[in-house]
C-alpha positions as CSV (number, residue, x, y, z in Angstrom):
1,X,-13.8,82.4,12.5
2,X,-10.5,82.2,13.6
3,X,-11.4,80.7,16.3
4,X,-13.2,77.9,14.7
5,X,-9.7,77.5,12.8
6,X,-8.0,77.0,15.5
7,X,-9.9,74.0,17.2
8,X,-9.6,72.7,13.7
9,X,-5.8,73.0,13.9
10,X,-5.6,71.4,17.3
11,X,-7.6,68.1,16.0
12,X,-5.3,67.5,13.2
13,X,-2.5,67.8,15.3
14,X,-4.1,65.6,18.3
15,X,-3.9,62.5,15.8
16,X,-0.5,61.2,17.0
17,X,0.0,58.1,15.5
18,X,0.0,60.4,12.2
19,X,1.7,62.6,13.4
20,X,4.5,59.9,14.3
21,X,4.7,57.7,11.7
22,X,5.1,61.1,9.6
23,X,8.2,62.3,12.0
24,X,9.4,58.9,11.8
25,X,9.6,57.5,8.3
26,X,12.7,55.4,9.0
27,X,11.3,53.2,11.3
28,X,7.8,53.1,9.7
29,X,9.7,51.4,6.6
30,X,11.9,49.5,9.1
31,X,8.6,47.9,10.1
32,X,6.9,47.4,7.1
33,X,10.3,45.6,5.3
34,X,10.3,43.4,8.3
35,X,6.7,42.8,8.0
36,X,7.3,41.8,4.5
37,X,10.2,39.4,5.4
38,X,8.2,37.7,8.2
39,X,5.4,37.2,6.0
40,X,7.8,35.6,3.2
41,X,9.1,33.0,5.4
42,X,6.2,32.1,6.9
43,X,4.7,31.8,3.1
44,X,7.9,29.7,2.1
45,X,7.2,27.2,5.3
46,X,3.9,27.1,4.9
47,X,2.9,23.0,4.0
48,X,1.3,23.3,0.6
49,X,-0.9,20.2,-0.4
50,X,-2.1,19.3,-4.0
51,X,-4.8,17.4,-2.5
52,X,-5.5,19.2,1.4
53,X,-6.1,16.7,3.9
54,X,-9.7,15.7,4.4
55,X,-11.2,14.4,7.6
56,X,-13.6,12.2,6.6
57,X,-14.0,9.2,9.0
58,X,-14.8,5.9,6.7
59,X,-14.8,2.4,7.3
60,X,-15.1,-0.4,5.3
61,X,-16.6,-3.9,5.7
62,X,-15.6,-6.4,3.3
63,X,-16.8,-10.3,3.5
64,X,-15.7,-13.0,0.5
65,X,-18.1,-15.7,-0.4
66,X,-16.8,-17.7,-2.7
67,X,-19.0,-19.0,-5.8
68,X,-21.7,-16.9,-5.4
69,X,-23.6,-14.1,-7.7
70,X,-24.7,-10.8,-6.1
71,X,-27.5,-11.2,-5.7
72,X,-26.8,-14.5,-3.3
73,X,-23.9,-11.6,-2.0
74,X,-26.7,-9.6,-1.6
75,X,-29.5,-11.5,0.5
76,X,-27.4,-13.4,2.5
77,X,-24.2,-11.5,3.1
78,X,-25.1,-7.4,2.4
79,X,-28.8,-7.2,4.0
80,X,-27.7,-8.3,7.3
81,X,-24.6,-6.8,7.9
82,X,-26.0,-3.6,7.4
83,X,-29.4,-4.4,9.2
84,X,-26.8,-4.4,12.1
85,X,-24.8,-1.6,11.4
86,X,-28.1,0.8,10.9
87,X,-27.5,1.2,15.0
88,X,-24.5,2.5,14.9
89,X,-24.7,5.9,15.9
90,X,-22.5,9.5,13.9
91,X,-23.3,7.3,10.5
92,X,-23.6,10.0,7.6
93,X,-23.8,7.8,4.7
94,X,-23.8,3.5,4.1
95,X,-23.1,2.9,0.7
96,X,-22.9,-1.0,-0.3
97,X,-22.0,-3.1,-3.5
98,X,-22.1,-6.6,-4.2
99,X,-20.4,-8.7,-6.6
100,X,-19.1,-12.1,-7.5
101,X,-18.1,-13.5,-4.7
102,X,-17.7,-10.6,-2.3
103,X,-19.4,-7.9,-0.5
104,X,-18.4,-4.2,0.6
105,X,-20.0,-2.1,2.6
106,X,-19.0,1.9,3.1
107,X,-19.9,3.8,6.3
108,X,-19.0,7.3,6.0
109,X,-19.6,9.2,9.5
110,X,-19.7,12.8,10.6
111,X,-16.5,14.5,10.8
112,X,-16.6,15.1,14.7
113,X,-17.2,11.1,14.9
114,X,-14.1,9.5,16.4
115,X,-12.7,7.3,13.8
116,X,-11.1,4.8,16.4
117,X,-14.8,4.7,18.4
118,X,-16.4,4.1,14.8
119,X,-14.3,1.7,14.2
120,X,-14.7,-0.4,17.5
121,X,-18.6,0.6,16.6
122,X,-18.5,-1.5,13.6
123,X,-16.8,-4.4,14.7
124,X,-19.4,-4.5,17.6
125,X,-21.8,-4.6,15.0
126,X,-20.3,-7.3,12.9
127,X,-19.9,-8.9,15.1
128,X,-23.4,-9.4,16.0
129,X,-24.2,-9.9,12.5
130,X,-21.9,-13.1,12.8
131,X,-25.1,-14.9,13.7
132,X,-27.0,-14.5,10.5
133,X,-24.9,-15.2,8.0
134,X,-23.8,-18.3,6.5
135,X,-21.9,-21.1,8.7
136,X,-19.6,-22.2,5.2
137,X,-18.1,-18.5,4.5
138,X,-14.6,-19.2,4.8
139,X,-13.8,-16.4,6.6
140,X,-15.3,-13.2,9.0
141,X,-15.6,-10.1,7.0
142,X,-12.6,-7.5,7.6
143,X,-13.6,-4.1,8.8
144,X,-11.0,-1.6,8.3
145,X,-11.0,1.8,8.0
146,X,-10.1,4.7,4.8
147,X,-7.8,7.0,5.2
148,X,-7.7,9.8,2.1
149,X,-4.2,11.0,3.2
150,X,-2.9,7.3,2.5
151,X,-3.4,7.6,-1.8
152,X,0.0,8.1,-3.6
153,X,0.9,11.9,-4.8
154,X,3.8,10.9,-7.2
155,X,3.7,7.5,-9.0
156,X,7.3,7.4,-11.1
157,X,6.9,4.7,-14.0
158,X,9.4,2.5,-15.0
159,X,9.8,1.0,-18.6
160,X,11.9,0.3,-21.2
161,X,13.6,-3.1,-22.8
162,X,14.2,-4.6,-19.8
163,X,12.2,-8.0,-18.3
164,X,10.2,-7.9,-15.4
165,X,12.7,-8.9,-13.2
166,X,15.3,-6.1,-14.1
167,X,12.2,-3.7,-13.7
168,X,11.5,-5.1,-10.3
169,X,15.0,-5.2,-9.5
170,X,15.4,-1.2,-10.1
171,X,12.1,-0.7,-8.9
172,X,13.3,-2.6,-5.4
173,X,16.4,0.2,-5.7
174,X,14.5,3.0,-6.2
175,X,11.9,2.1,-3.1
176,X,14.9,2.1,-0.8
177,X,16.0,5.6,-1.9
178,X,12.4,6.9,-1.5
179,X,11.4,5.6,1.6
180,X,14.7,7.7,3.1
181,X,12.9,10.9,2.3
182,X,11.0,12.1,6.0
183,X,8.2,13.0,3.8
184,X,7.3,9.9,2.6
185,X,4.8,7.5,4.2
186,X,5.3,4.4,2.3
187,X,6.3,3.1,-1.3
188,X,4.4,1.2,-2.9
189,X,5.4,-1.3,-6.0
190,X,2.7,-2.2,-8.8
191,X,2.6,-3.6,-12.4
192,X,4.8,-7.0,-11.1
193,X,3.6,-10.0,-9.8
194,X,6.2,-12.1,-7.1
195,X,8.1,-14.5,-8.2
196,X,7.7,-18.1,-7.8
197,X,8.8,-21.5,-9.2
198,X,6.7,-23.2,-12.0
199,X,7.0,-26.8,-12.8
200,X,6.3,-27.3,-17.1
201,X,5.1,-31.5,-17.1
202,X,5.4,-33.1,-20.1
203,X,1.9,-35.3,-19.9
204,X,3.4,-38.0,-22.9
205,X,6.8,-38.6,-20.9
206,X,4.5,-38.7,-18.0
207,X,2.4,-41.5,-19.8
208,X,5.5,-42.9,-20.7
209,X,7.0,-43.6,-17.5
210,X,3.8,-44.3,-15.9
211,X,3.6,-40.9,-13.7
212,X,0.6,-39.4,-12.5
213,X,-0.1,-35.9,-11.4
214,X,-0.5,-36.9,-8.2
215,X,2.5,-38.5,-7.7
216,X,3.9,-35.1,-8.7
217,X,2.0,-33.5,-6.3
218,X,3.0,-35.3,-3.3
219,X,6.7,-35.8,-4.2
220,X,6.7,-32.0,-4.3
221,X,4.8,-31.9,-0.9
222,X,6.5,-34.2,1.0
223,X,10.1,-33.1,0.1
224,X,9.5,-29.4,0.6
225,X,9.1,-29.4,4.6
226,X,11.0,-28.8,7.7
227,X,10.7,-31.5,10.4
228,X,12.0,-32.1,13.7
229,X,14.7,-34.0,14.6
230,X,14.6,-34.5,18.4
231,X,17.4,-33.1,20.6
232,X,20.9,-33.6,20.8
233,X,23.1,-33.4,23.9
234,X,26.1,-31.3,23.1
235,X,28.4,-31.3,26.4
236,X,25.6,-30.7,29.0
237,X,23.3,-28.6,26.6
238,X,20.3,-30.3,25.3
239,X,19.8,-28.5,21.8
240,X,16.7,-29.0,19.7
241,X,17.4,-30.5,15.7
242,X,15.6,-29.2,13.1
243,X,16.0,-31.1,9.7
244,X,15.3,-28.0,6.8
245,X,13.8,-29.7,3.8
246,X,12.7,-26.5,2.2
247,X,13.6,-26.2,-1.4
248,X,15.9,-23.1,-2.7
249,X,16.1,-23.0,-6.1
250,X,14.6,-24.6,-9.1
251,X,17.5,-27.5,-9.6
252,X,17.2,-29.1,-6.3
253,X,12.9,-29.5,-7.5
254,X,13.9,-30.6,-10.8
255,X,16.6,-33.5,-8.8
256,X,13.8,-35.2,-6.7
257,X,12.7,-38.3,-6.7
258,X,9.0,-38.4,-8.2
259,X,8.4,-42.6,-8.6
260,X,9.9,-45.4,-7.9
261,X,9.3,-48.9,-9.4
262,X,11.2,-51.7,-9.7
263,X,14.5,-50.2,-9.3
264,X,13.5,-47.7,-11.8
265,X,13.6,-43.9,-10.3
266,X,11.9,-41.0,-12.4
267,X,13.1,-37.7,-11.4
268,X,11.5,-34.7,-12.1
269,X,13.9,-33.5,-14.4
270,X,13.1,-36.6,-16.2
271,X,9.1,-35.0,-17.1
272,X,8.8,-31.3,-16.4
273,X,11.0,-28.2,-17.0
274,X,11.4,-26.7,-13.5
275,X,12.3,-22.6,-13.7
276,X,11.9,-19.3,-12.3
277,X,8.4,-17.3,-13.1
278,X,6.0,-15.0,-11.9
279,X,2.4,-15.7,-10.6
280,X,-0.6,-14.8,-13.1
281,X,-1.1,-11.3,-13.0
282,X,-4.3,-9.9,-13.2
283,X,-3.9,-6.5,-14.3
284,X,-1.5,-5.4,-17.2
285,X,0.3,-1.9,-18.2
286,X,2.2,-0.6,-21.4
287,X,4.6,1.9,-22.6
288,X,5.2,1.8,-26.3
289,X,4.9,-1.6,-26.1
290,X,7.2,-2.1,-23.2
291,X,6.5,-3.4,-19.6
292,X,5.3,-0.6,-17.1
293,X,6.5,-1.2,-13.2
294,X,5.1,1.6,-11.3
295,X,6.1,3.3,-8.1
296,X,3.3,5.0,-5.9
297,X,5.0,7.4,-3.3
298,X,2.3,8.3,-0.4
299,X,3.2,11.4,1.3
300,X,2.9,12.1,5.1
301,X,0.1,13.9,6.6
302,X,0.5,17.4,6.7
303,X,4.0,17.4,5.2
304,X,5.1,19.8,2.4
305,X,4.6,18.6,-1.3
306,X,6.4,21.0,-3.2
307,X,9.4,19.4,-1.0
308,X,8.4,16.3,-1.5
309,X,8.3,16.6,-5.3
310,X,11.4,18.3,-5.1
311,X,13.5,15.5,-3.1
312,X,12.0,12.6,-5.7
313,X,13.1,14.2,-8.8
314,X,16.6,14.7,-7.6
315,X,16.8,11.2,-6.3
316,X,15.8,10.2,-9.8
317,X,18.8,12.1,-11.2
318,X,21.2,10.9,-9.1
319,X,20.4,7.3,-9.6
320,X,21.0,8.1,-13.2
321,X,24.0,9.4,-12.7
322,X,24.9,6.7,-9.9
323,X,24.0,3.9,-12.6
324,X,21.3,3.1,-10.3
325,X,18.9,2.8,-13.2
326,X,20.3,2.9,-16.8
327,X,19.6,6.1,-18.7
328,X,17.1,4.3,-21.2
């Protein structure tokens, strides 16, 4: 019996790593606190992603046909474009809609498929594709490929009484103060149209004074382009002369010369309104009423959101506090 104790005795007293960490408490919690610490910071530096990054090689082919119905799109655009992309090797999936005037097709690929190969891939095929579709289409259909990572992860709105252009204008602010950030891919502005010049004719002062929309048309045309003037000789340089005709504001339109007839000279002051305005926009958004110009911040691959999030926000209070952007 007591001897059976004793081999007992010298088992439980074999197990040294016990028998240390039990003679050495200190340094058993030393370890563990760092342990603890360690696994804290790597936990704090650790990217965190809303939306994880997915691998999923894509690539789009979209062809515009103007003036025809999908099922024209269809037949002679879709069909054979995809009859030649069938060959293409890694495809998954090949998704395809047609619409009014335009065709898009999807090609989703297996995610060990080399996007820049599947994307050389497709243009090969396209490219023999060229062959069967129609001679008229004003232009080859785009391949290009989808990348997930690019979607925005903050989009800050902008509203209140303010006019488009003061929206744009803080908007245009704001984007500069963003795009400083090292997180941040790109900035992108929505809700605003650009700006361009529109020319108001009055059609009974047109009648009138005997003006015709074409006569509008080409004074416009004519006076708005840069030409070349030859070369001068300036001591023993020969320098080229470029005579600017472009317009660069609103009034010098509004002071050219539109007819001429008998001594009489119409301007086009003398028939239109000639201002500032925005193209036709084509998609519209509200906030009680109000304008909405919208900012859509795309985050950087792999980068940190939380940080991200973080930088934005404070930016926003700043330019508050900078006057940047009013407070209302």
């Amino acid at each position: 019996m007591n001897t059976k104790k004793e081999k007992t005795d010298k088992v439980i007293r074999d197990f040294k790593l016990s028998t240390w960490a039990l003679n050495n408490k200190n340094t058993v919690y030393l370890f563990t606190i760092i342990t603890i610490v360690f696994g804290f910071v790597a936990y704090v530096a650790l990217p965190k992603e809303l939306f994880p990054d997915i691998k999923i090689p894509t690539v789009m082919v979209q062809t515009i046909y103007p003036g025809n119905p999908p099922v024209d799109m269809e037949n002679l655009v879709t069909r054979p474009l995809e009859k030649q992309l069938e060959s293409v090797k890694g495809i998954k999936k090949m998704t395809s809609i047609s619409s009014q005037d335009a065709s898009s097709i999807f090609v989703e690929f297996h995610t060990n498929v080399d996007i820049r190969k599947a994307l050389d891939d497709i243009k090969d095929a396209v490219d023999k594709a060229k062959k069967d579709l129609p001679d008229d289409m004003p232009s080859d259909p785009q391949v290009t490929d989808i990348d997930i990572s690019e979607f925005p992860v903050i989009n800050v709105n902008l509203s209140g009484n303010f006019s488009l252009g003061e929206l744009k204008g803080f908007a245009n602010d704001l984007k500069d103060e963003f795009e400083s950030i090292y997180e941040v891919s790109k900035v992108n502005i929505t809700g605003i149209t650009d700006r361009e010049v529109k020319i108001f004719l009055n059609p009974f002062k047109m009648a009138a004074m005997q003006v015709s929309f074409t006569d509008v048309e080409n004074a416009v045309k004519f006076e708005n382009m840069s030409i070349s003037g030859g070369e001068a000789k300036i001591g023993k340089i020969d320098r080229s002369v470029r005579i600017i005709g472009e317009f660069k504001n609103p009034e010098q339109i509004a002071n050219i010369i539109v007819k001429r007839d008998k001594g009489n000279i119409v301007y086009m002051r003398d028939i239109a309104t000639v201002k500032y305005g925005f193209k036709v926009r084509d998609s519209y958004s509200h906030l009680d009423k109000q304008p909405v110009v919208t900012l859509q911040i795309v985050k950087k691959s792999g980068e940190n959101l939380l940080s991200t999030t973080s930088q934005v926000f404070q930016i926003l209070k700043d330019a508050r506090k900078s006057k940047l952007i009013p407070d209302n």
